[in-house]
C-alpha positions in Angstrom: 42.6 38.8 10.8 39.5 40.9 11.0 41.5 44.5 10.1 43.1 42.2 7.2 39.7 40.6 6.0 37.6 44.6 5.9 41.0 46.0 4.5 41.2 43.1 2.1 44.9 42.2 2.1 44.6 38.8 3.6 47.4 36.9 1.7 48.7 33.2 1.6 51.6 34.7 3.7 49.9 36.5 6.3 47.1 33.5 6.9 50.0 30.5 7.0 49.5 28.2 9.9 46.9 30.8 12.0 44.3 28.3 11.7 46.0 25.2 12.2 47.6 27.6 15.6 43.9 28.4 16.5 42.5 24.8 16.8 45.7 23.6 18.1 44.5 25.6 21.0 41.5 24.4 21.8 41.0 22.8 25.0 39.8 19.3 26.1 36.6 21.2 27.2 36.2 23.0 23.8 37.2 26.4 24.5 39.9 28.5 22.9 42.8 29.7 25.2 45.2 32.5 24.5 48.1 29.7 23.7 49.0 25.6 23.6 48.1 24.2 27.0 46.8 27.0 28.9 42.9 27.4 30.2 40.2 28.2 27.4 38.3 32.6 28.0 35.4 33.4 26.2 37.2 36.2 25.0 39.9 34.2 23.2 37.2 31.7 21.9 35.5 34.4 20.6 38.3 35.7 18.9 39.4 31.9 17.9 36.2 31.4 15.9 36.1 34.5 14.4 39.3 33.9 12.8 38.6 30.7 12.1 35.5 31.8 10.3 37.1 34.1 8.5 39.5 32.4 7.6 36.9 29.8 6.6 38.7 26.9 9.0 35.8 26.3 11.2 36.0 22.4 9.9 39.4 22.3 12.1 37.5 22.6 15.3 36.4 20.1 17.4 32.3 21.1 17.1 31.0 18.6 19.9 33.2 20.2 22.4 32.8 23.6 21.2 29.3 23.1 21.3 29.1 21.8 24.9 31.6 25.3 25.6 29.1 27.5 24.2 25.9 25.3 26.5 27.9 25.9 30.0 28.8 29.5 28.8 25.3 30.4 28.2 23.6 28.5 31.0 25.9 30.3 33.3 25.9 34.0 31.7 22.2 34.3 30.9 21.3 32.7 34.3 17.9 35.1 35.1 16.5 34.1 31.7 14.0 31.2 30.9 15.2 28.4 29.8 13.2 28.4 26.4 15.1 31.8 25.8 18.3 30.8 26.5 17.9 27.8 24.8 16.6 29.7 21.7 19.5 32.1 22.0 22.0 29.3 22.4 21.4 28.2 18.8 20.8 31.1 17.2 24.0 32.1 18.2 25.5 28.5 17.2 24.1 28.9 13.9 25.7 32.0 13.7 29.2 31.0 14.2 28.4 28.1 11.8 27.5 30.2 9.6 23.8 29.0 9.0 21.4 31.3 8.1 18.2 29.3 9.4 17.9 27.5 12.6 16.2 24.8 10.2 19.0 23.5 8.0 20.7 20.6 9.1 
């Protein structure tokens, strides 16, 4: 989706049914997993919400689980850093894939 999106050839074709696919594998814990029914990789939910993004689907994720996802994720990668600066990182990396330009909107 992203070679399609920068090369601009993203058509109804191409783009029919990969969201729908995409949030159909999310997990019960909120991740993203390569396929239906298999265990959720930051990799593939990083690849999941990009897509989804793109394809400006993000409403056919489940945010609350997502959200608590991305909380374990970065309490457990950024261990050695403060809490205040993980915390700070969390959401400006949530408002990010949100696509929210301030930490301030609502």
């Amino acid at each position: 989706m992203s070679v399609a999106s920068i090369c601009n050839i993203l058509t109804p074709e191409l783009i029919s049914g990969v969201g729908e696919y995409v949030a159909s594998c999310q997990t019960y814990e909120g991740g993203i997993s390569s396929r239906i029914g298999t265990e959720a990789h930051g990799g593939y939910a990083f690849c999941g919400i990009a897509t989804l993004k793109i394809l400006n689907k993000m409403n056919l994720l489940n945010e609350k689980n997502l959200l608590v996802n991305f909380l374990s994720f970065f309490s457990s990668s950024f261990f050695f850093l403060k809490i205040k600066e993980k915390l700070h990182l969390f959401f400006f990396k949530m408002n990010l894939v949100l696509g929210r330009t301030s930490s301030n909107e609502t």
